[in-house]
N, C-alpha and C positions, 0 to 999 in steps of 0.2 A: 818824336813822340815824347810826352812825356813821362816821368818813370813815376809809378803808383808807390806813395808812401807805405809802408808796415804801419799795424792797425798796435799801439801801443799797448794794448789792452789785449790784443791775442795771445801771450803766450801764460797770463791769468784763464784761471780756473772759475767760471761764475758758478754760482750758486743754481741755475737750472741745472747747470752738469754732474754738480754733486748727489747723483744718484742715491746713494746707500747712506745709511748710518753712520759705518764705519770710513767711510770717505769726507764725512760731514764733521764728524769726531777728531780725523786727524789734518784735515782742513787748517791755514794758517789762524784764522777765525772762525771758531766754530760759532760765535755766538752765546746765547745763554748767561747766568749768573754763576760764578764759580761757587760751587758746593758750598755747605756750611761744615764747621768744626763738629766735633762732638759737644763740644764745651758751648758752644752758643745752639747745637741740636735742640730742639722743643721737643723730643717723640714718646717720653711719658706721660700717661694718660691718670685722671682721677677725675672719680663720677660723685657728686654729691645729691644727695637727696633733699629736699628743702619741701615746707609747706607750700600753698597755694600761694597765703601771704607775705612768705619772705620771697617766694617770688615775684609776685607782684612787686615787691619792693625794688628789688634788683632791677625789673622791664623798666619802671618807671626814673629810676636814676639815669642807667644805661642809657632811655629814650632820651633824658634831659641832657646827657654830659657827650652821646655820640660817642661813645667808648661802648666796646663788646663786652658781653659778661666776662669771660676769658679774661680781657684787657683788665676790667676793677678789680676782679677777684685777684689775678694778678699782682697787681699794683696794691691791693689794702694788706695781698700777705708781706711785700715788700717795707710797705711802709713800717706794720708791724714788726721787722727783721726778721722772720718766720722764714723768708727765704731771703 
């Protein structure tokens, strides 16, 4: 007879078997994008109030350039050195 080979891949853990969070977590690969810094964190917030027309202003750049308002307002304080 002959003798049945070992499955090389049997004594890996697949990812159907990683039940829980915490199995997934300390998992060789868990996956995912490793966290961000504080220093590159976005999580402050600022609300501006603008007219009808400086908004319109802003839709119609944004619609042209495919940049988010976030993104220009962004990018015009930088450019400014404001930030």
């Amino acid at each position: 007879m002959e003798e049945v080979k070992g499955n090389k891949f049997a004594s890996r853990v697949t990812q159907r078997e990683l039940s829980t969070h915490k199995e997934i977590q300390t998992a060789k690969h868990p996956g995912g994008r490793p966290k961000k810094t504080e220093a590159v964190k976005q999580s402050e917030k600022v609300f501006l109030t603008l007219t009808k027309t400086e908004k319109a202003k802003i839709d119609d750049y944004t619609a042209r350039t495919g940049e988010s308002i976030a993104g220009a307002i962004r990018r015009a304080l930088k450019e400014m050195n404001i930030i």
